[in-house]
C-alpha positions in Angstrom: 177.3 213.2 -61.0 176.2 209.6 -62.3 176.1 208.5 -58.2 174.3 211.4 -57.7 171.5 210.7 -60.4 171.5 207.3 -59.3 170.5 208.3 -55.5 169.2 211.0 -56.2 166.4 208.4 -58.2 166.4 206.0 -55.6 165.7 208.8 -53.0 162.8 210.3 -54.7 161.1 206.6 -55.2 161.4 206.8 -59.3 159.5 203.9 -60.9 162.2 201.1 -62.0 161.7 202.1 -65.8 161.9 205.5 -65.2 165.3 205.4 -63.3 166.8 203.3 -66.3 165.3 205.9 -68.9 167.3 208.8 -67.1 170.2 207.0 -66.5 170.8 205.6 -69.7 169.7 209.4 -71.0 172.7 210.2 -68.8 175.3 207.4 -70.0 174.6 208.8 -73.9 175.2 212.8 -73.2 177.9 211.5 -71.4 179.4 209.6 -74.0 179.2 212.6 -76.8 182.0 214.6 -76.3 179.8 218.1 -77.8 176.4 217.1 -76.2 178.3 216.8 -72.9 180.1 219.8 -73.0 176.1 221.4 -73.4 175.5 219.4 -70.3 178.2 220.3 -68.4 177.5 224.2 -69.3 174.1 224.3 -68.4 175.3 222.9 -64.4 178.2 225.3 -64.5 176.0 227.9 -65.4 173.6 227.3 -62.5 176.3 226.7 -60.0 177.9 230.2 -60.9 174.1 232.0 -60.7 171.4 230.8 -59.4 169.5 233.5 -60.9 170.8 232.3 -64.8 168.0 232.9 -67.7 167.3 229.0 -66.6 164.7 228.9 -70.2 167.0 230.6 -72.9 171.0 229.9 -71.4 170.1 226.2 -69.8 167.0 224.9 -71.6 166.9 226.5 -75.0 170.2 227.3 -75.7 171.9 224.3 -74.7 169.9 221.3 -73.3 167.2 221.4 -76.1 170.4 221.5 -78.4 171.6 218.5 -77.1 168.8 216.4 -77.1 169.0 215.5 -81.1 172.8 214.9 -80.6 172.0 212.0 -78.6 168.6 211.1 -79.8 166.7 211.8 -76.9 163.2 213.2 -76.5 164.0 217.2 -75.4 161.5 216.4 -72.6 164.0 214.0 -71.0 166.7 215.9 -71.2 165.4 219.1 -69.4 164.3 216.7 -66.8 167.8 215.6 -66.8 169.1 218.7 -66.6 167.0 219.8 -63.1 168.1 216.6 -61.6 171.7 216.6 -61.7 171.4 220.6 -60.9 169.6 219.3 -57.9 173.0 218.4 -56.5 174.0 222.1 -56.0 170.6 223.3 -54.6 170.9 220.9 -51.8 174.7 222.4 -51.0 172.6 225.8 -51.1 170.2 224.5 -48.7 173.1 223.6 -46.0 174.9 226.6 -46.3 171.9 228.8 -46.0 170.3 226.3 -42.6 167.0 225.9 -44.9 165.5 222.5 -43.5 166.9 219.6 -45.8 163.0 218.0 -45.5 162.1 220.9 -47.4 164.3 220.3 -50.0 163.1 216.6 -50.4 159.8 218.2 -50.5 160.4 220.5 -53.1 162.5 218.1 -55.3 159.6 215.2 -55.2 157.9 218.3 -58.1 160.4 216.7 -60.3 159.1 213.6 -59.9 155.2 214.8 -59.7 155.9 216.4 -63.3 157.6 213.7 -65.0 154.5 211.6 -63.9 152.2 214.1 -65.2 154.7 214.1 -68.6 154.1 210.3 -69.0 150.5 210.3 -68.6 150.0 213.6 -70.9 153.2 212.9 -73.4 153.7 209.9 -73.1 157.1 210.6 -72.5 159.9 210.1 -69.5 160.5 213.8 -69.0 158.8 217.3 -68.2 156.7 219.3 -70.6 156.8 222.1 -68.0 160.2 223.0 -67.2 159.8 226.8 -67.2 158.1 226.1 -63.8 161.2 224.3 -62.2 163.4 227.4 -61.8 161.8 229.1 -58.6 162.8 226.0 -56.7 166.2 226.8 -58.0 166.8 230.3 -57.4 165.3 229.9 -53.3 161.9 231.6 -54.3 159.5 228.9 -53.9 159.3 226.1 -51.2 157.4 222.6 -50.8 156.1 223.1 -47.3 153.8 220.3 -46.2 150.7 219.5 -48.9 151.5 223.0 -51.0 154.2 224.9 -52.2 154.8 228.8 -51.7 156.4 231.9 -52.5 156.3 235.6 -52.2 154.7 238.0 -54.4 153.5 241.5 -54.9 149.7 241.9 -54.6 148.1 243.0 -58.0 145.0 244.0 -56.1 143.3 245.9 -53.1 141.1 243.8 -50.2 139.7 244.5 -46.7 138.0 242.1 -44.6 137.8 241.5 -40.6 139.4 244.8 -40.5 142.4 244.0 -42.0 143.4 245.0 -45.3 146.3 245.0 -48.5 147.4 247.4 -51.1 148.5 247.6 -54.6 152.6 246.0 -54.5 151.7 244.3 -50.4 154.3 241.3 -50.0 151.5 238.2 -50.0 152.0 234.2 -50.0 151.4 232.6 -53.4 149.5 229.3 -52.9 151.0 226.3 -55.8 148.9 222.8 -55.1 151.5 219.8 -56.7 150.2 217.1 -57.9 150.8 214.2 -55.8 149.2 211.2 -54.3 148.2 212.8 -50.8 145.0 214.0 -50.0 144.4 217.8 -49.9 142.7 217.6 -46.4 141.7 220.5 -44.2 144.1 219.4 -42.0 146.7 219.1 -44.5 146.5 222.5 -45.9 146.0 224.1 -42.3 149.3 222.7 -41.7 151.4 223.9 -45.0 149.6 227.5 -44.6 151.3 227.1 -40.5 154.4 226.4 -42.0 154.5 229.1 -44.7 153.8 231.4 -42.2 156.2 230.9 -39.8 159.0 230.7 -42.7 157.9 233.7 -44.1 157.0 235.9 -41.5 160.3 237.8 -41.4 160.1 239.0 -44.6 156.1 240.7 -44.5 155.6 244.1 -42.9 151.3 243.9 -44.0 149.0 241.7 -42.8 149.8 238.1 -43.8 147.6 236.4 -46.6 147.9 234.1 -49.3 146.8 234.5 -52.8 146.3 231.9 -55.6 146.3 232.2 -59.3 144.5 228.7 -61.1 141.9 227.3 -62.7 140.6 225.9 -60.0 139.5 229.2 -58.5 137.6 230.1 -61.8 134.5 231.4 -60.4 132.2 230.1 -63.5 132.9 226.4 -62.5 132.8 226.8 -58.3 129.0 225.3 -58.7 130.4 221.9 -60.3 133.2 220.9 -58.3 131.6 218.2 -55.9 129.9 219.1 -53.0 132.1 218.2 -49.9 135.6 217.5 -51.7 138.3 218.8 -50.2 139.1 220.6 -53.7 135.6 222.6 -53.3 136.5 223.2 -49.7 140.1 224.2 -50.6 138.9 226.8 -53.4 136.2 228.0 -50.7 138.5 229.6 -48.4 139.5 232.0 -51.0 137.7 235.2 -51.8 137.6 235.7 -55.5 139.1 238.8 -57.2 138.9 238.5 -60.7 138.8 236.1 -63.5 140.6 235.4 -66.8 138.6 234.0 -69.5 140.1 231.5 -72.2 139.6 232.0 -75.8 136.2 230.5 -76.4 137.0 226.9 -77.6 140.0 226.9 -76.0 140.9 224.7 -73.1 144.8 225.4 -71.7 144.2 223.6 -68.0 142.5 220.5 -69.6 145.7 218.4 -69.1 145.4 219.1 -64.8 142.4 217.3 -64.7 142.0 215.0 -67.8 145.8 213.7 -68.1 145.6 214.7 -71.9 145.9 217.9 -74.1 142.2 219.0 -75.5 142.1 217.6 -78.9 139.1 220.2 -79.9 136.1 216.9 -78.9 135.1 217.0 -75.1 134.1 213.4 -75.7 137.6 212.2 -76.0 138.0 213.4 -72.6 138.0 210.5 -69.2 135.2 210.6 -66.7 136.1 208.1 -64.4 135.6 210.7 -61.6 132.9 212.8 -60.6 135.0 215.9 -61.0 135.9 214.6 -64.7 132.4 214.3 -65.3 131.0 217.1 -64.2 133.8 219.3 -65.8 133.4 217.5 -69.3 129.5 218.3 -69.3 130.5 221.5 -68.6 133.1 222.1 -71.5 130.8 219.7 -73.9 128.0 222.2 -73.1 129.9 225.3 -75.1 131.3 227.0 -71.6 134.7 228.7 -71.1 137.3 227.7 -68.7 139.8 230.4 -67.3 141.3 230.7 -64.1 141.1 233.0 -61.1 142.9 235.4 -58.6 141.9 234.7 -55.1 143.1 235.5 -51.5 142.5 235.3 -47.3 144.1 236.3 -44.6 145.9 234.0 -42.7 
């Protein structure tokens, strides 16, 4: 498993201290008889079900129970855990004839989230691994610029003479976080691919939906005229809202690259969107997020 890890980080273009972190993370389980019997039981568990209660059997139970046995942040050692169970999802990938790019596009989230975990945490790790697991049980894919998966529709919508019910089969929409652009072009592209790998498995019409607080209808107006984040928000008709708790900010680390400390002012603005989404917030206004969908 340690050659794994090792290419594995190499593969995925981990920064040099960052490969060192995890490996060394995985030399000290390794080297504790009971934390890596923990270790060992949370791949063993994923290898016999895919569909394992990956938060409560693998995380909670037994890889945030080895972390203190080692002394090593619990962060690092959930990353850890995904890695190394990364070895068996790309053996799922072959037998099932899934696209091995698509694997190496889903599995460069890992690395998209411990980046996010440094900047937020300040720790080598992921602060978000209850998000990891539909990569693991073959529910969501990386294809192109955004990831997707199938869900039930929550709502009803007609447009263009076409229309979905209550429980339709849709295309959820997930935009990682990486360095690439989210271009017209780009997303045209990922929405073509999701199409054609879902098709199969959609008797309605085929749309896509999207669930974020980017498509929170309050703050449309102040996300900068002509980004590509206004124009990807745009293509979605907006359904419904949730409202945070007034004074309370849950998406602030997306954007800002730091939990909301309860002062707007301690928030960056070296961007426009960082600016004009501080202003807002520093002003008294509620964030939330919101439901949206199109046909494709």
């Amino acid at each position: 498993m340690r050659a794994f890890l090792v290419d594995f980080l190499n593969e995925f273009e981990y920064e040099k201290e960052d490969r060192e972190c995890l490996i060394s993370a995985f030399d000290k389980v390794m080297e504790n008889k009971e934390a890596s019997w923990l270790f060992w039981e949370c791949i063993s568990m994923y290898e016999q079900d895919i569909n394992v209660d990956y938060w409560k059997e693998i995380i909670e139970n037994r890889a945030q129970k080895l972390a203190p046995m080692v002394n090593i942040h619990t962060y690092t050692i959930e990353l850890l855990v995904f890695i190394c169970m990364a070895k068996h999802l790309k053996r799922l990938y072959i037998e099932k004839g899934i696209d091995l790019e698509i694997y190496k596009n889903s599995m460069y989230d890992l690395k998209y989230k411990l980046d996010e975990c440094k900047l937020v945490k300040g720790v080598c790790g992921s602060f978000v691994s209850g998000w990891f697991p539909g990569f693991y049980n073959l529910t969501r894919f990386a294809l192109g610029r955004l990831q997707f998966e199938l869900c039930t529709f929550n709502e009803s919508y007609e447009k263009d003479g076409k229309s979905l019910k209550k429980d339709d089969t849709v295309i959820n929409v997930h935009i990682p976080r990486s360095l690439k652009p989210l271009t017209k072009e780009s997303c045209d592209e990922a929405y073509a691919m999701a199409v054609e790998f879902f098709k199969d498995k959609i008797k309605n019409p085929i749309a896509f939906v999207c669930y974020s607080w980017l498509l929170y209808s309050p703050t449309f107006n102040i996300l900068p005229e002509g980004s590509n984040t206004k124009r990807f928000v745009a293509q979605f008709d907006i359904l419904s809202d949730y409202h945070h708790p007034e004074g309370q900010h849950h998406d602030a680390w997306r954007l800002f690259d730091m939990d909301y400390t309860g002062n707007a002012d301690d928030f960056p603005d070296n961007t426009s969107m960082r600016r004009a989404f501080k202003e807002y917030i520093k002003a008294g206004n509620r964030t939330g997020e919101g439901y949206g969908v199109f046909f494709a």
